[in-house]
Structure formats: C-alpha cells, structure tokens
C-alpha atoms as one frame of an Amber mdcrd trajectory, in Angstrom:
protein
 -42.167  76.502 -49.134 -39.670  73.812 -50.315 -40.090  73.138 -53.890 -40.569
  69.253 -55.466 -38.406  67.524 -57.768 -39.569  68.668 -60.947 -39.787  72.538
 -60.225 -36.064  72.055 -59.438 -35.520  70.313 -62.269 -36.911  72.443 -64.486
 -35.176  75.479 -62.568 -31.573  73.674 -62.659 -32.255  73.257 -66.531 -32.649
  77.030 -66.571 -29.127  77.586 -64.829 -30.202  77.923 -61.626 -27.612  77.057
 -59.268 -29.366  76.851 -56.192 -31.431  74.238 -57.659 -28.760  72.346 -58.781
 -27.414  72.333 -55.202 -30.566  71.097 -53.690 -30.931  68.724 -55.999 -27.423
  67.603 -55.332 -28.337  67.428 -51.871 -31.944  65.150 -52.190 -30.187  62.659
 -54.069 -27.012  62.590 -52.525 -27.704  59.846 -50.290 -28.864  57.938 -53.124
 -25.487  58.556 -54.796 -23.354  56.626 -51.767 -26.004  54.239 -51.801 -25.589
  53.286 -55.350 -21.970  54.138 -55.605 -21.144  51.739 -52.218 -23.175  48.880
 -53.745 -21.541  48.830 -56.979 -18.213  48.593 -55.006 -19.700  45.883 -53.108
 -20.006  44.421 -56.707 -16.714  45.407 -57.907 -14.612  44.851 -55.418 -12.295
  42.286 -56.743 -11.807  44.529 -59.613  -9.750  46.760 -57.408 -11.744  50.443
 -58.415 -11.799  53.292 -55.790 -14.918  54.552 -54.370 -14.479  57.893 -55.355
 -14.437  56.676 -58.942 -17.425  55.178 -59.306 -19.148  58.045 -56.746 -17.512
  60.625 -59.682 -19.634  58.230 -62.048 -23.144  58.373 -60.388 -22.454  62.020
 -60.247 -21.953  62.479 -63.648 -24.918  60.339 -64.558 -26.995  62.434 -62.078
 -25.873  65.870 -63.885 -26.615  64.272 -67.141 -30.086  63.320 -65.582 -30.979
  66.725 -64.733 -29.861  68.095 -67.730 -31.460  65.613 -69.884 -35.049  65.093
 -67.695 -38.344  65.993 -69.319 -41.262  66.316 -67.287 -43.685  65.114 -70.557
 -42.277  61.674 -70.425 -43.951  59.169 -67.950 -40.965  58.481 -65.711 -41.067
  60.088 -62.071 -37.091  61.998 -61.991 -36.498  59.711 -59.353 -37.217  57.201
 -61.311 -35.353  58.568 -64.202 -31.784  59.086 -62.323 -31.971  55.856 -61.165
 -31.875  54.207 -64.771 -29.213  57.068 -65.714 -27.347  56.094 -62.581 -27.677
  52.048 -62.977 -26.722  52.487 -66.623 -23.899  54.796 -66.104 -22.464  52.061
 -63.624 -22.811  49.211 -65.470 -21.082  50.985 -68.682 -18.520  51.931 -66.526
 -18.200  48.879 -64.612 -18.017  47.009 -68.529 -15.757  49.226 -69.577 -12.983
  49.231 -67.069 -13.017  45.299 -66.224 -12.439  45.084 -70.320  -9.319  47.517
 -70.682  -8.075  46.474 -66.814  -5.366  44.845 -68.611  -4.474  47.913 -70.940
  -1.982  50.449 -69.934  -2.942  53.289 -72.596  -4.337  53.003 -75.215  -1.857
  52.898 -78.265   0.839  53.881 -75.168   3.892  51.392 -76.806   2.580  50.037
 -80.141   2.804  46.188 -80.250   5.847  46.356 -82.867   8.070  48.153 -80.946
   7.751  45.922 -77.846   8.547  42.892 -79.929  11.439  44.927 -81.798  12.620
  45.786 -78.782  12.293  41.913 -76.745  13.860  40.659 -80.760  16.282  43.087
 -80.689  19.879  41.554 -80.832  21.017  44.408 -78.194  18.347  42.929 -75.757
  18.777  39.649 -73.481  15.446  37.772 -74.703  16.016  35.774 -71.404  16.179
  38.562 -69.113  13.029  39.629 -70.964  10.927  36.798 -70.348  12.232  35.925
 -66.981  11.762  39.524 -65.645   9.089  40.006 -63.046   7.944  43.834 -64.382
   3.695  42.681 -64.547   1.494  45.220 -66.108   0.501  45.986 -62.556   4.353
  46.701 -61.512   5.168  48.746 -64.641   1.739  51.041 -63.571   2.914  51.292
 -59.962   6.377  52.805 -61.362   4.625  55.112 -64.459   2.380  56.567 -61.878
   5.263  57.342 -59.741   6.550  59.096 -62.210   3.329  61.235 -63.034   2.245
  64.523 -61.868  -1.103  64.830 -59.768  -2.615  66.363 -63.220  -0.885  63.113
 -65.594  -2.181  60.697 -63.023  -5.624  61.955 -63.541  -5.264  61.773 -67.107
  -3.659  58.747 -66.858  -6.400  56.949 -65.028  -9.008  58.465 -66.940  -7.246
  56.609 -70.370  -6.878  53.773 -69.133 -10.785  53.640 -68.702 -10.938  54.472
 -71.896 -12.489  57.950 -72.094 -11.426  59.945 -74.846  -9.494  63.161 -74.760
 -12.708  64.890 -75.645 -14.321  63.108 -72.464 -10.973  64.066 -70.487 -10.809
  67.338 -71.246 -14.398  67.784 -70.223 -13.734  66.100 -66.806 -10.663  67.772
 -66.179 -11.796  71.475 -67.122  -8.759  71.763 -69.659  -8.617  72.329 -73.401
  -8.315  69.041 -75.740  -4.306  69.623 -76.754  -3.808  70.516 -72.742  -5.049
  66.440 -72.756  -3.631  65.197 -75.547  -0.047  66.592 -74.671  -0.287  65.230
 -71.650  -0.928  61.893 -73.151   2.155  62.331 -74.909   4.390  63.205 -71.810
   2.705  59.894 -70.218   3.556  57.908 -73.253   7.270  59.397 -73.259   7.525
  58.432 -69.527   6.332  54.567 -69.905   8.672  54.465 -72.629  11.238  55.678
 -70.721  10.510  52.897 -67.503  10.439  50.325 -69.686  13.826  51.029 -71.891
  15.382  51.522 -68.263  14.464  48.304 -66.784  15.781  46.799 -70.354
C-alpha cells in the first residue's frame, strides 16, 4: 500500500531514506516546474537552470525537514511557500551582487592605488576593455572544477558556512579556497596591467 505525504514525511524526518527518495520522486515534477518558470522569469539575468533547480531542491529538503503535521498547511502546500520563497531570495540575491566579483576579492583601495599608481598608465586603465564580465570569463578559466564551484557560490553571496555545507567540505577547505581564488584574480588583473 503506497503511503501519503505525511507518513513519508514524518518517516523522512526519522532518517528514513526510502522516504526521502519517494518523496524526492512525488515532487520532482513540481521541482522542474517551478525551477523552469523562474528561469522563464530570470532569463535576462543570465542564471543556469541547474542553479535555481539546486535551489528548489534545497528548499524542498528544508521543507521536509522542517514540516509539522500540527500546523494547518497541507505539505504540498507547505513546499510550495518554501520553494516560492527560496526562489525569490535567491532570485533577490543574485540580481543584487550580479555586479560583484567576490566579496572583499580586491579591496577598493588597492584598485585605485593600483589605477593612481605612478608605475601604471591611467589611460591604458580607463581605455581598457577588461568588463567585470571579461575579467570573470578569464578568473574562471583559471579555476579548478572545485574553485569554480566555490567561486560561483560567493559570488551569490552564500557564506563559507553555507559553502561548506553545499559542497560537503570543512569551513577552512572553503575559506582557503577563497583565498587561492582571490590570489588568482589578483594575479589576472596585475597581468593585464
């Protein structure tokens, strides 16, 4: 006999796997159905699919986790608010820090020491054609699968606490990484200087 939402649920909160997977499984549809229209929305944003899919999943595991069956919400009901929320956070979030590289990557002092500098041509500076979108496209040549992952999670602004989590690695395994990443735009930039 299949078993409804809420014994799963409530089976999935008590580490059952196989619940988890069926659960997975109901609401996957729902998932690309969400996660396709919020591209739909997006879409001059430039964000991949399987980032905002990675999104509604995460809100879905947080709904399952979170769910309880005394409140008057149906749990279909209640992962679509986690999901809708989840996506519009997200959605906020990245369209406000589109324009940031990392966060504290190149500290705003040493780019104007650097275009100030009497060793650099101020004209060459100003006339170059490196855009924040051209200076990404070399950094993430640069990176490793593992730094562009990190990379792209920072630049939505998760944390390292919130990377590390994602990623399945220990907090200085992040922030170390972060630091090679920083020491690599550094490096682009001084060389097209």
């Amino acid at each position: 006999m299949e078993k409804n939402d809420y014994e799963l649920v409530y089976l999935a909160q008590s580490g059952n796997e196989d619940a988890v997977t069926e659960l997975y499984r109901r609401y996957k549809p729902m998932i690309i159905k969400k996660s396709n229209q919020a591209i739909l929305k997006a879409d001059h944003h430039g964000f991949d699919i399987n980032d905002i899919m990675q999104e509604c999943y995460i809100a879905f595991d947080e709904a399952i986790k979170s769910f309880s069956q005394d409140g008057d919400a149906s749990f279909n009901t209640f992962v679509n608010l986690c999901v809708n929320r989840r996506l519009v956070n997200f959605l906020r979030k990245a369209k406000n820090n589109k324009e940031s590289v990392l966060n504290n990557s190149i500290t705003l002092n040493e780019t104007l020491e650097k275009v100030l500098s009497d060793d650099v041509d101020l004209e060459k500076n100003l006339t170059r054609e490196d855009t924040e979108k051209e200076i990404i496209k070399f950094v993430l040549e640069e990176l490793t699968d593992f730094e562009k992952s990190v990379f792209e999670l920072k630049v939505k602004n998760y944390t390292v606490e919130e990377i590390s989590k994602l990623l399945e690695k220990d907090a200085k395994s992040i922030y170390n990484t972060i630091q090679r990443i920083k020491a690599k735009i550094k490096k682009i930039i001084e060389r097209d200087n």
